[in-house]
C-alpha positions as CSV (number, residue, x, y, z in Angstrom):
1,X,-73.0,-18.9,-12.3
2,X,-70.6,-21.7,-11.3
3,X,-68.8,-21.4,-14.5
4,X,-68.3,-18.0,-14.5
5,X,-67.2,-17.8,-11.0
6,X,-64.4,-20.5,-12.2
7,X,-63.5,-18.8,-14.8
8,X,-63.2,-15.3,-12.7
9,X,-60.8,-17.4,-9.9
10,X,-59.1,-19.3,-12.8
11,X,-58.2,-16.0,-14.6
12,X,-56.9,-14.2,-11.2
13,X,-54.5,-16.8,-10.7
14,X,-53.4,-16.2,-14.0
15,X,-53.0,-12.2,-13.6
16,X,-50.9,-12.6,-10.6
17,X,-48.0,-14.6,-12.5
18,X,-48.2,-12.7,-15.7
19,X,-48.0,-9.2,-17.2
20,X,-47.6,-7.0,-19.6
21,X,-44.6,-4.7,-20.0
22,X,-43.5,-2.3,-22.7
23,X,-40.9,-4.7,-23.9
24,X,-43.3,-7.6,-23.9
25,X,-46.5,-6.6,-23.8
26,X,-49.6,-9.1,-23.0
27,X,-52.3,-10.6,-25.5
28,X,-55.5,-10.6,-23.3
29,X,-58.4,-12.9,-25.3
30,X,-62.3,-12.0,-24.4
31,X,-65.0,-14.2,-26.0
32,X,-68.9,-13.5,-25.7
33,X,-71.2,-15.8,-27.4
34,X,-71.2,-14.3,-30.7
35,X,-67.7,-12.6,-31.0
36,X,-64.0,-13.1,-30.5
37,X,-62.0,-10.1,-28.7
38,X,-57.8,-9.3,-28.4
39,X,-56.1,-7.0,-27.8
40,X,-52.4,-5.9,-26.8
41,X,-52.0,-4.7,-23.1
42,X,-48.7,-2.5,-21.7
43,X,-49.6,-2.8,-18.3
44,X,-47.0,-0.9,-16.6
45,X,-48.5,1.9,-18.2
46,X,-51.8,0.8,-18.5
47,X,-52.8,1.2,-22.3
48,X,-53.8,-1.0,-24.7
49,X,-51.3,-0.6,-27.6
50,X,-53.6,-2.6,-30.7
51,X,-57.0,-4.6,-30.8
52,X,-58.9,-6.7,-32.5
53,X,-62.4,-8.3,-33.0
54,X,-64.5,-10.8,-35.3
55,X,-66.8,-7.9,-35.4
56,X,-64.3,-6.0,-37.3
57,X,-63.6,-8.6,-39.7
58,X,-66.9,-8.9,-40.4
59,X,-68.6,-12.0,-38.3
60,X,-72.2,-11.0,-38.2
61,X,-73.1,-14.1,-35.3
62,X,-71.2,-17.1,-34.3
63,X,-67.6,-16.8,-34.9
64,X,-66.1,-20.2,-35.6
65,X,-62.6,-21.4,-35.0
66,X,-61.5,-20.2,-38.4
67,X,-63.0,-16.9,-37.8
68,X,-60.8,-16.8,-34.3
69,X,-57.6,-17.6,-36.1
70,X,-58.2,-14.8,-38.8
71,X,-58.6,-12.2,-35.6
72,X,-55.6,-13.5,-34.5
73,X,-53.4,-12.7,-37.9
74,X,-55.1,-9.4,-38.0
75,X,-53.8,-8.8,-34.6
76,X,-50.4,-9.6,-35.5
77,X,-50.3,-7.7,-38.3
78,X,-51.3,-4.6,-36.4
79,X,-48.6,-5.4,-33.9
80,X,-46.0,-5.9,-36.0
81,X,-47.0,-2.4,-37.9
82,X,-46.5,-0.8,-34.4
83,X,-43.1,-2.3,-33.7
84,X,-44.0,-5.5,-31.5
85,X,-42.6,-8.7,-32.1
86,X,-43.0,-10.7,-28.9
87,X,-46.1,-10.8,-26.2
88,X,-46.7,-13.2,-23.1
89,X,-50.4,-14.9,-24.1
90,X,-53.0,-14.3,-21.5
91,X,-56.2,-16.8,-22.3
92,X,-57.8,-14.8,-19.6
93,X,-59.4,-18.1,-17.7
94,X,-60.4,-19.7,-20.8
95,X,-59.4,-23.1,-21.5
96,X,-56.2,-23.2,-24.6
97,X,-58.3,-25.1,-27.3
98,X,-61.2,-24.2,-29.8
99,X,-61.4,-20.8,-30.4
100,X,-58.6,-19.4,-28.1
101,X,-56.2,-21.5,-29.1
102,X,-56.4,-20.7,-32.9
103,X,-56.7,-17.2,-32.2
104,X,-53.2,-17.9,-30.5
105,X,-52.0,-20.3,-33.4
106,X,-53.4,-17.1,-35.7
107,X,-51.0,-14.6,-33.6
108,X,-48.4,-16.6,-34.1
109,X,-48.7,-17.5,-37.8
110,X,-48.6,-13.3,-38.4
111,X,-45.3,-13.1,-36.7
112,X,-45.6,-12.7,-33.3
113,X,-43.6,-14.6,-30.8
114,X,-44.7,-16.0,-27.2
């Protein structure tokens, strides 16, 4: 429970100096042991503008970092279709390397700036 609790403290600290608005909305990253989640958060209004998941793309178990960085592109690509071109990155507590950062390098890559 240690590292959970960590993570939990580690991500509030994050929330309270960034956020999502409707001009720059926020990537928010969720992994669970099999899967890879993100999705695109305007949180002035409270809505979550695109998503995507390894489960979407296909990842039956254990998504790898190559998976992560395909989930990212498809992100972007569904972003850029709804008109949004630059996000602030929120790694929600996670450490930025391994499968978060290429889902962020992914993002990026499809045309997405932050």
């Amino acid at each position: 429970m240690a590292v959970r609790n960590s993570r939990l403290r580690i991500k509030q600290g994050i929330r309270t100096k960034i956020s999502g608005t409707t001009e720059r909305p926020r990537i928010s990253v969720f992994k669970s042991n099999a899967q890879i989640y993100a999705q695109i958060i305007d949180d002035e209004k409270g809505h979550t503008i695109v998503s995507a998941s390894s489960s979407e793309l296909g990842a039956k178990e254990n998504t790898n970092v190559a998976m992560s960085k395909e989930v990212g592109k498809k992100l972007a690509e569904k972003a850029v279709a709804s008109g949004i071109t630059s996000v602030v990155f929120d790694r929600n507590g996670y450490v930025y390397h391994g499968k978060v950062k290429a889902l962020a390098e992914g993002a990026r890559e499809g045309g997405l700036k932050f």
